[in-house]
N, C-alpha and C positions, 0 to 999 in steps of 0.2 A: 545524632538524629536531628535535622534542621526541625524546626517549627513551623507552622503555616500560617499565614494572618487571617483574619476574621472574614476581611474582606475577600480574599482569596480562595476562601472557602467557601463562601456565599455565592461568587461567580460561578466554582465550579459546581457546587450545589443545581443555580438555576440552569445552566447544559444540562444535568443529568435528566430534571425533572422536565425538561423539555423534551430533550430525545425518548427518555421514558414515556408520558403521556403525549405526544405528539395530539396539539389541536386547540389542547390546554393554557389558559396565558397566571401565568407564578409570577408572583410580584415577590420577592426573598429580599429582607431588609435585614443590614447589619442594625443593631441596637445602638446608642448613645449612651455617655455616660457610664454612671455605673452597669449597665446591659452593654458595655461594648461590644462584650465577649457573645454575646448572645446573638439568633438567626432568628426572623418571624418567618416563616412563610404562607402563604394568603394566596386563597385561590377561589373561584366560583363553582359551583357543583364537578360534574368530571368525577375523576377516582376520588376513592372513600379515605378517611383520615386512614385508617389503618395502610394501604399501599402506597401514601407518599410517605409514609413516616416509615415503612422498609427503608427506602432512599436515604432520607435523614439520621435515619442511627448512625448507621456508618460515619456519618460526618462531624460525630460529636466529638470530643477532646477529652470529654470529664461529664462529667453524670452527680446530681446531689444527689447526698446519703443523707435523707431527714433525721433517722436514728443516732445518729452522731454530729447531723448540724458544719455539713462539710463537703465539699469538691471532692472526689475520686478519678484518677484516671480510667479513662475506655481502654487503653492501648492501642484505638486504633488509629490507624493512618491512612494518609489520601497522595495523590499523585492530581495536582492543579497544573493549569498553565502559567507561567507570573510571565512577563515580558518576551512571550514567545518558546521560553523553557522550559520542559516537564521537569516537576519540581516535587518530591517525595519528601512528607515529614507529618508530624504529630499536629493535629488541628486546633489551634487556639478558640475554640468553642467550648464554653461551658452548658450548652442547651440550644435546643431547636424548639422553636415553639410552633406547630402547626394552627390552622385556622378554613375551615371552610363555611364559605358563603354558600345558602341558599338562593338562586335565584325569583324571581314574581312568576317567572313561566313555568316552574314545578312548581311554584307552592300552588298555583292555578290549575295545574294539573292534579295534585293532590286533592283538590277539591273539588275536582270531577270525580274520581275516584271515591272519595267519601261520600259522594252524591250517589255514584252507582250502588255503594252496599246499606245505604240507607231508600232504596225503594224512589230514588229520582230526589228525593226531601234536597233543598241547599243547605249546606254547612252556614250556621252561627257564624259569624263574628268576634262574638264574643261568649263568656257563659262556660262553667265545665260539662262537659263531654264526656259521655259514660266509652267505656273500653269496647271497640269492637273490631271483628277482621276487614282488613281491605288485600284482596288480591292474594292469600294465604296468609299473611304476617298480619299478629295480633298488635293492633293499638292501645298502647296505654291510655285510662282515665284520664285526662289533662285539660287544660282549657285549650277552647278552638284553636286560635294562632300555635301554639306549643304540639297540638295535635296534628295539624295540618304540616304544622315541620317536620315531624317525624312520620308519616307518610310519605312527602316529597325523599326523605334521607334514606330512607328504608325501601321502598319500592319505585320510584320516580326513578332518582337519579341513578340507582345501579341497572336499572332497565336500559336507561338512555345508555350508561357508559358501556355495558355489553354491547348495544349495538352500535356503539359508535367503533371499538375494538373490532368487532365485525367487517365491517367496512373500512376502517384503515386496513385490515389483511387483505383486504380486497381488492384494495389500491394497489396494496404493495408489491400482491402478486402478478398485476398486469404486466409489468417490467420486466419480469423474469419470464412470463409467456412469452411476451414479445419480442425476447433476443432468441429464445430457442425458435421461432416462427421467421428468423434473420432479421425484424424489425431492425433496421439501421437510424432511429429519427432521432434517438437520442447522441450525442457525439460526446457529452460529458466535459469535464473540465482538465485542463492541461497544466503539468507542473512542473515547471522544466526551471535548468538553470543553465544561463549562458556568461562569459565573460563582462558581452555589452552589455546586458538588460541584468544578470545578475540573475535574481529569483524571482519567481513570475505566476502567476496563472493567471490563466485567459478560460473562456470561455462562461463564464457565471452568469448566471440571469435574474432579474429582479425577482426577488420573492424566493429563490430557492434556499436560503439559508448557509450560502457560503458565505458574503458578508460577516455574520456575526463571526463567525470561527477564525477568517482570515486578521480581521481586527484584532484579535486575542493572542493572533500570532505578533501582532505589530507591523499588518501589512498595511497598505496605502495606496488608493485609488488614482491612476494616473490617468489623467481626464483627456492628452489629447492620444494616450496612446492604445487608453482603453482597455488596461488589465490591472491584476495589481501585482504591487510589487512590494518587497521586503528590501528598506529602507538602508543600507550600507553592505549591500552582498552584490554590487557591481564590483570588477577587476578584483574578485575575493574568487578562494574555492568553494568548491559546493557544501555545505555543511548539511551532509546526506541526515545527520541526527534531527536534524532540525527539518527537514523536506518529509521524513517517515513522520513526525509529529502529524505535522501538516495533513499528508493524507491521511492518517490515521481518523484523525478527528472531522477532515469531509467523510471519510467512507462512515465514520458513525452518524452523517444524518444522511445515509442513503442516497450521498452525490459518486456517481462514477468519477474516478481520479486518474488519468494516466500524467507517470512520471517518467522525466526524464531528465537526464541528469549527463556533463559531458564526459568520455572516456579518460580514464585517467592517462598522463601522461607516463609513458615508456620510462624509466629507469636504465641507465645505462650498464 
């Protein structure tokens, strides 16, 4: 069973957490030093620690056992891209650390909120805070700022990210209304392979998120011809393994793929 590097894990770590939370921006650092082995991942409000850390288990290698003062293996495994090749092995991670930010625009919001079940009164500053309800979930006694956090965490932000989930479905089902209704406006992206040009796609547009994906493949922007292209696959054959990669991972951020690829030659 191969091994996975740290860094390789962390890449495919941030795909996931992006396709997953779609809207979300994940900053995933490999550690230094002695934390080589180790992932932080950092993120502003959006989903709660517990649903990005579903994502992260998986990707762990080993897990501490305080009880005995030592590393255990997970057994689990992952499937990364390295150099353009889907690559299956045991993940050199010994922990994932998660970290979520509060933004000023819920904590401001929570302190609206705490304004509404205190009779219109402004929240403190500073000073402890006796326990009370806001919007059905009970606030612990704590000092204002500490208060006002777990308000924003507790009611604020899972409000927001409900509706924010609400509305991406919503987005995402206009697409599929739209071809059943014959909408023709989208044309999608082309992945063909020819002799001359070798491996190719055309059609991408700024901002949709084929860029990242085609870079991971080790494709490369050919500026007077205006597609991109994978790098030594001219006067080669088509390496069909490597072309299903490819759409595999546009169709996972919700890019239309048509492929094509040339007839094979006759055998005599």
């Amino acid at each position: 069973m191969d091994y996975i590097d740290t860094k390789d894990v962390a890449a495919e770590l941030r795909n996931r957490l992006k396709s997953a939370f779609p809207g979300v921006k994940f900053s995933v650092r490999k550690g230094t030093g002695t934390a080589s082995a180790w992932i932080s991942v950092y993120w502003t409000d959006g989903p709660c620690t517990a649903d990005v850390e579903e994502h992260t288990r998986p990707m762990q290698g080993a897990q501490f056992n305080g009880m005995e003062d030592r590393y255990e293996s997970t057994d689990n495994t992952v499937t990364v891209t390295v150099k353009g090749r889907k690559v299956t092995g045991k993940p050199l991670v010994d922990g994932i650390n998660t970290h979520r930010d509060v933004s000023d625009d819920a904590l401001k919001a929570a302190a609206v909120l705490w304004s509404e079940a205190h009779d219109g009164t402004d929240p403190p500053n500073s000073g402890m805070l006796a326990a009370c309800v806001v919007d059905g979930h009970v606030i612990q006694e704590n000092w204002a700022p500490q208060q006002m956090w777990q308000i924003a965490s507790d009611v604020v932000l899972p409000q927001r990210w409900a509706a924010a989930k609400e509305q991406a479905a919503a987005q995402a089902a206009r697409p599929a209304n739209a071809r059943e209704q014959g909408d023709e406006g989208a044309e999608g992206l082309a992945l063909q392979h020819t002799d001359e040009d070798g491996t190719t796609v055309t059609g991408t547009r700024l901002g949709d998120g084929a860029a990242d994906v085609l870079k991971r493949h080790g494709f490369k922007w050919h500026r007077k011809n205006q597609y991109w292209y994978a790098p030594g696959s001219r006067d080669q054959q088509a390496d069909t393994g490597f072309m299903d990669a490819v759409a595999a991972d546009l169709h996972a951020e919700n890019l239309t793929v048509t492929t094509a690829q040339p007839e094979p030659t006759p055998t005599a």
